[in-house]
N, CA, C and O atoms as CSV, one atom per row, in Angstrom:
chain,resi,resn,atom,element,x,y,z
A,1,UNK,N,N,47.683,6.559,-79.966
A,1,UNK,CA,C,48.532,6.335,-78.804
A,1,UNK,C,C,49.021,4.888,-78.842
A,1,UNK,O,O,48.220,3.965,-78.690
A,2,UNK,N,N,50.363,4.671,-79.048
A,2,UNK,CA,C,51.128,3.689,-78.522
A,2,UNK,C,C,50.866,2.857,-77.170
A,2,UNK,O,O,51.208,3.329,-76.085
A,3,UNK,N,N,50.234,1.576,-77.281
A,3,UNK,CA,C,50.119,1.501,-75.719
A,3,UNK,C,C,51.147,-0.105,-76.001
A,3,UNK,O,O,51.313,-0.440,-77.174
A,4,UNK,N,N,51.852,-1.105,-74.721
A,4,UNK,CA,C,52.270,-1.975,-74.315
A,4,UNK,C,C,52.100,-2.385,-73.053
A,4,UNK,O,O,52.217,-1.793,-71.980
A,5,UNK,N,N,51.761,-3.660,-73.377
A,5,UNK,CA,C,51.021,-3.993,-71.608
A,5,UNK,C,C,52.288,-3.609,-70.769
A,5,UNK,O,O,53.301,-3.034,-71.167
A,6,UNK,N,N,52.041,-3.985,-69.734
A,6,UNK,CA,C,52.720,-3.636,-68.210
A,6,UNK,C,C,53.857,-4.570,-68.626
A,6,UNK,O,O,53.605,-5.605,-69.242
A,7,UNK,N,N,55.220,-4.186,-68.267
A,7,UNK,CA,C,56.109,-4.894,-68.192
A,7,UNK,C,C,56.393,-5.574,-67.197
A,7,UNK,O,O,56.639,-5.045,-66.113
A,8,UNK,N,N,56.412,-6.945,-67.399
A,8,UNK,CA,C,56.582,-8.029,-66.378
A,8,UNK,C,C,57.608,-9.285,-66.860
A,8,UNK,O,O,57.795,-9.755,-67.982
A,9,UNK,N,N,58.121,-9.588,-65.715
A,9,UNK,CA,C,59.692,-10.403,-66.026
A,9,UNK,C,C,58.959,-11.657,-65.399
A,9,UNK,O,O,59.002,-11.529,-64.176
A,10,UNK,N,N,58.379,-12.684,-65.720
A,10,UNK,CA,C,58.011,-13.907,-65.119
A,10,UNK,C,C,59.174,-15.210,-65.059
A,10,UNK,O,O,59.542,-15.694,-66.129
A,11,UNK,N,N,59.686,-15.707,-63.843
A,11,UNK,CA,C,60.239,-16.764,-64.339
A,11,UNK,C,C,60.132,-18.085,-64.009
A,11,UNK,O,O,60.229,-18.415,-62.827
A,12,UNK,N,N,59.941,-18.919,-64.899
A,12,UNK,CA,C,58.966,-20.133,-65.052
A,12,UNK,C,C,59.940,-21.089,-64.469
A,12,UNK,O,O,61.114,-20.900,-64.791
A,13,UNK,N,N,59.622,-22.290,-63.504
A,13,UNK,CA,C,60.584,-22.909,-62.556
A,13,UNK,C,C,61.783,-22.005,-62.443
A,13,UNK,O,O,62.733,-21.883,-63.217
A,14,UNK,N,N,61.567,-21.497,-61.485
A,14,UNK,CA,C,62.452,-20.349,-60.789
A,14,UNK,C,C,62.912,-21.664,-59.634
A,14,UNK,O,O,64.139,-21.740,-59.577
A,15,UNK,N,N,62.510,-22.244,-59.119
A,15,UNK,CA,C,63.331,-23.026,-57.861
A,15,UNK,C,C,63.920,-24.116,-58.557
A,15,UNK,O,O,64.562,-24.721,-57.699
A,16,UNK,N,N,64.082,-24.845,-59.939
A,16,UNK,CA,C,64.387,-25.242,-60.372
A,16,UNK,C,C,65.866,-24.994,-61.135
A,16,UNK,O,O,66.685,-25.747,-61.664
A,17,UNK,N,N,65.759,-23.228,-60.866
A,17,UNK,CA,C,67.133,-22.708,-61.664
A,17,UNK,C,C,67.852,-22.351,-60.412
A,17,UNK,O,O,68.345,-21.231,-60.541
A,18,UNK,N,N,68.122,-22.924,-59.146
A,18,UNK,CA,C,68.732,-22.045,-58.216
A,18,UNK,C,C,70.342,-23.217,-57.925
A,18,UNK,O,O,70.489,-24.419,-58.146
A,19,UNK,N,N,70.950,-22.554,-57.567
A,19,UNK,CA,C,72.829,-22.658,-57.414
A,19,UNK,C,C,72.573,-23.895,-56.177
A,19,UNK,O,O,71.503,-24.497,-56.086
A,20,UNK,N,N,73.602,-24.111,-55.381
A,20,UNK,CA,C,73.762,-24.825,-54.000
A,20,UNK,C,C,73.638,-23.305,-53.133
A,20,UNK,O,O,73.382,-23.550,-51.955
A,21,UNK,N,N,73.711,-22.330,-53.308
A,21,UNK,CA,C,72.896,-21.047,-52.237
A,21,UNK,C,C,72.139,-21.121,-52.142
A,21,UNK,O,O,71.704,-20.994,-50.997
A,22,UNK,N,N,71.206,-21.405,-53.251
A,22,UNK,CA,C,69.705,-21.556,-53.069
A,22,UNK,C,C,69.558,-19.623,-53.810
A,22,UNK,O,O,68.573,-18.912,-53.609
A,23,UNK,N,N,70.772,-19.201,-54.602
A,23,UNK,CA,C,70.593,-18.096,-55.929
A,23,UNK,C,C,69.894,-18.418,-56.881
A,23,UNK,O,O,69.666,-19.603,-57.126
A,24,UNK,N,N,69.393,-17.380,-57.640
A,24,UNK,CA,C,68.519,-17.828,-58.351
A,24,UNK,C,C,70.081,-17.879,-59.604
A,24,UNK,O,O,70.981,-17.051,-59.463
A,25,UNK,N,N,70.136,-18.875,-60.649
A,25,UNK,CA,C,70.597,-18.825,-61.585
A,25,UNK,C,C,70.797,-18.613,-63.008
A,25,UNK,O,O,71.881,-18.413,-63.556
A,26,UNK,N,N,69.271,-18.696,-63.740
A,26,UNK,CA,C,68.385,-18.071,-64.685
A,26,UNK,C,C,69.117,-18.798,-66.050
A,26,UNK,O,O,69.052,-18.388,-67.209
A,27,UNK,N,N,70.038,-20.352,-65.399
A,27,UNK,CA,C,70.584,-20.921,-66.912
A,27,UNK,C,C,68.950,-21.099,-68.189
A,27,UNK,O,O,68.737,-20.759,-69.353
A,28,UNK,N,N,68.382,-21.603,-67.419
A,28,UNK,CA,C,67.257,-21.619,-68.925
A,28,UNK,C,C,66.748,-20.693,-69.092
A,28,UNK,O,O,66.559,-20.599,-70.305
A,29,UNK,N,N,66.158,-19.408,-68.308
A,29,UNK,CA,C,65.371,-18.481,-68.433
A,29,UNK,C,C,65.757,-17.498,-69.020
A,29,UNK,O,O,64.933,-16.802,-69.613
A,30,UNK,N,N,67.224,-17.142,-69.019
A,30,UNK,CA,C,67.692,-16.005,-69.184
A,30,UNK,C,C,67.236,-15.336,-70.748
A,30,UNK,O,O,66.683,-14.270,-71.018
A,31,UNK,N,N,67.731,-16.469,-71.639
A,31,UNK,CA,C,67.365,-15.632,-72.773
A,31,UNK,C,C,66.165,-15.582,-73.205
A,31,UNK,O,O,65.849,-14.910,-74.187
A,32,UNK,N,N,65.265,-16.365,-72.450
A,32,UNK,CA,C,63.535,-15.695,-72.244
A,32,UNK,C,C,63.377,-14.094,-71.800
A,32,UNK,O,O,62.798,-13.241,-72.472
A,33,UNK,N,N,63.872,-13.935,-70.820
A,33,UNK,CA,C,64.094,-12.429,-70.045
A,33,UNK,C,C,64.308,-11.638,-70.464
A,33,UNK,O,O,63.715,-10.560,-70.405
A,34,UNK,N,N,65.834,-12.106,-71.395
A,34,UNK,CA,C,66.837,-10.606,-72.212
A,34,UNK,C,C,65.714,-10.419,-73.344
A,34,UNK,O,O,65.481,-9.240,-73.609
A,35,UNK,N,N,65.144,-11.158,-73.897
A,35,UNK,CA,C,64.201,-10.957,-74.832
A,35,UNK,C,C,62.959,-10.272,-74.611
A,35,UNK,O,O,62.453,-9.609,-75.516
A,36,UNK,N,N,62.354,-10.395,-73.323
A,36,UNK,CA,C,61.317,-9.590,-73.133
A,36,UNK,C,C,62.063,-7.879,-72.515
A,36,UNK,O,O,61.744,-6.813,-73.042
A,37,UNK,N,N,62.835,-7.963,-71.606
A,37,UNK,CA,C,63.572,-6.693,-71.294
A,37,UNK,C,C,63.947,-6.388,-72.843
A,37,UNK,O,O,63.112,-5.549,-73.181
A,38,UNK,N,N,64.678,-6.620,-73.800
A,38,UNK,CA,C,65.097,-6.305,-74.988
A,38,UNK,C,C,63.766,-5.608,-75.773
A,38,UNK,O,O,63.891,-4.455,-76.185
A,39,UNK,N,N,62.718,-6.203,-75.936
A,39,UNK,CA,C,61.432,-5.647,-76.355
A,39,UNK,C,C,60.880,-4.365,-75.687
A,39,UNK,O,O,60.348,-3.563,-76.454
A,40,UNK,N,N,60.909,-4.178,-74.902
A,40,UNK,CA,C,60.330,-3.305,-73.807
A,40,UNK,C,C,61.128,-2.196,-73.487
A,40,UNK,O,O,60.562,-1.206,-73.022
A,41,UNK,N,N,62.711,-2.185,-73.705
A,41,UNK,CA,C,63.580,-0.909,-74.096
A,41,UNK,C,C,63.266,-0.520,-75.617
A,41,UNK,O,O,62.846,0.628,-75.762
A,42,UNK,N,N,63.376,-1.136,-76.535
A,42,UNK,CA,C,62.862,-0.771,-77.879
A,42,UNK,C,C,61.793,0.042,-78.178
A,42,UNK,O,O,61.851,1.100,-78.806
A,43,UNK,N,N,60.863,-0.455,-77.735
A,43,UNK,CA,C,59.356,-0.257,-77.302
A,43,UNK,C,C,59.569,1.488,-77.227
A,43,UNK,O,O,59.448,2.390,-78.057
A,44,UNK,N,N,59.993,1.424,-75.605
A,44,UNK,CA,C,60.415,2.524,-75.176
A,44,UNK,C,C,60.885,3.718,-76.316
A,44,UNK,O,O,60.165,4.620,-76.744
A,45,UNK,N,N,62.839,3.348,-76.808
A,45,UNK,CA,C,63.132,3.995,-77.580
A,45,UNK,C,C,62.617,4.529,-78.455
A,45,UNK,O,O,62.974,5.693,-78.636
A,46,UNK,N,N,61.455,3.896,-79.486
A,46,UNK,CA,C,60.854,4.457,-80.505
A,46,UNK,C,C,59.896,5.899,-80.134
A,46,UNK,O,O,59.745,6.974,-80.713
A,47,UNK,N,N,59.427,5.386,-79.034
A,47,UNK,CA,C,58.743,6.377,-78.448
A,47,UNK,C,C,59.151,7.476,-77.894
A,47,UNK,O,O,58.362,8.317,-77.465
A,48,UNK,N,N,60.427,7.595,-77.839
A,48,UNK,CA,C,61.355,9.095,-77.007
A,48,UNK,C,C,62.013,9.781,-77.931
A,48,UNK,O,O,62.649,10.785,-77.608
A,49,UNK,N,N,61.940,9.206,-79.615
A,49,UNK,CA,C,62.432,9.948,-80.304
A,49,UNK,C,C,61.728,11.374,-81.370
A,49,UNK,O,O,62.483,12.063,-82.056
């Protein structure tokens, strides 16, 4: 059995990435993120085929 921990999106100084709204903006984090979301659909895919 295929196992992968729990998928979790953490983002590290999150109040540090926010706009003049006080949005979150994700300029440094993002391609931390797309990379773990990117892993974790893959993950997935192999497994549904």
């Amino acid at each position: 059995m295929n196992v992968m921990n729990a998928p979790r999106l953490t983002i590290p100084n999150a109040m540090q990435q926010v706009d003049n709204d006080g949005k979150l903006t994700l300029k440094t984090s993002y391609p931390y993120l797309d990379k773990q979301a990117n892993a974790f659909i893959d993950f997935v895919q192999r497994r549904i085929k």
